[in-house]
N, C-alpha and C positions, 0 to 999 in steps of 0.2 A: 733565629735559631738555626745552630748548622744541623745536618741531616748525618746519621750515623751510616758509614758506608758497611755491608754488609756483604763478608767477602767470603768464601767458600775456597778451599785448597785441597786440589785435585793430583794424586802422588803423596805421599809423604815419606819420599828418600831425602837424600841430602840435602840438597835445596830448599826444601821445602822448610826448615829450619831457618836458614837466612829469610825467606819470603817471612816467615812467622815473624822475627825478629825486627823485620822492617815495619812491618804494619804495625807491632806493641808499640814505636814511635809514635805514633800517629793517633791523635786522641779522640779521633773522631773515625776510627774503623775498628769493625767488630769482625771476627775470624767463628763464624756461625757451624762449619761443615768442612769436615775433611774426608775425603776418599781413596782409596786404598785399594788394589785387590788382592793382596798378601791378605789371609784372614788375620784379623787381632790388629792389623798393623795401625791401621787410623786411629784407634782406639789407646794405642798405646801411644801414639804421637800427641792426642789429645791432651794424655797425662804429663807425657813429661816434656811441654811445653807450656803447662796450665791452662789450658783452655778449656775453663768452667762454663759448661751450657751449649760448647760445639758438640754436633752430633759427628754419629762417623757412620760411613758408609761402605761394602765393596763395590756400587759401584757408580762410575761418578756420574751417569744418567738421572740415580736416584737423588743425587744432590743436584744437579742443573734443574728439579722441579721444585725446589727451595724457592721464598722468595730472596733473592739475592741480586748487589751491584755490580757484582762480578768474580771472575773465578782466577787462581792461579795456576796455572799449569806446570806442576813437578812433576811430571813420568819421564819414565827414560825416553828417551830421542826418539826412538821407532815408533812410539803412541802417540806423540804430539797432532800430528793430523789428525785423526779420527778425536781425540779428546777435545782440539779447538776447532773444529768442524760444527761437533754436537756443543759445544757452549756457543756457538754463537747461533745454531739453529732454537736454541734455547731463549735467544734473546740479551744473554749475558756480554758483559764488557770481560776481553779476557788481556791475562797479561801473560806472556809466553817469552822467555829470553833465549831466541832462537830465531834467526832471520827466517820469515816465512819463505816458502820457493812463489820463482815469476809467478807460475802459473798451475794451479790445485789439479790433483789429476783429475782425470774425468768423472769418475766412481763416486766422486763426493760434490756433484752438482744434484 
C-alpha cells in the first residue's frame, strides 16, 4: 500500500498555484494546509483551487505543528529564510525553488 504524502503550502501568491497544480498530478499527495498572512487569503486560495478539507492558517508556524510530509514554500523572496528555517526546525521536508545561500546567517543557528 503507497502512503498518502501529506503536504502543507506555505504563501499562497502566484506560485503557489503551479505548486497546487503539480501535486493534483500526483495521486498519492494530499495538500492538508495553507498559510497565508494576508487575512482571508489562504482561505480563499483553499476555495478556488478546491481544496476540500485543507485548513488555512495566518501563520505558517501554526501549520508546521500539523502532522505533515512536507511543506512548500511560496512567500516572496525576503521570507524564504526564516519560513524554511522553521520548517525544517519543525522536522518537515521542504521544497523551496530558490538556490539556498553557501552559508545561513548566523541568527538562525
Amino acid at each position: 500500500m503507497t502512503k498518502t504524502l501529506r503536504i502543507g503550502i506555505i504563501g499562497s501568491g502566484g506560485i503557489a498555484g503551479s505548486h497546487v497544480a503539480a501535486y493534483k498530478e500526483l495521486p498519492d499527495v494530499e495538500i492538508v494546509a495553507v498559510a497565508d498572512i494576508v487575512p482571508g487569503k489562504a482561505e480563499q486560495f483553499i476555495e478556488r483551487h478546491g481544496l476540500a478539507g485543507a485548513r488555512a492558517f495566518a501563520d505558517h508556524r501554526k501549520l508546521l505543528e500539523l502532522d505533515l510530509d512536507g511543506v512548500s514554500i511560496c512567500t516572496p523572496n525576503v521570507s524564504h529564510h526564516r519560513t524554511t528555517v522553521d520548517a525544517l526546525r519543525a522536522g518537515k521536508q521542504v521544497l523551496l525553488e530558490n538556490r539556498c545561500p553557501l552559508r545561513w546567517p548566523r541568527r538562525s543557528k
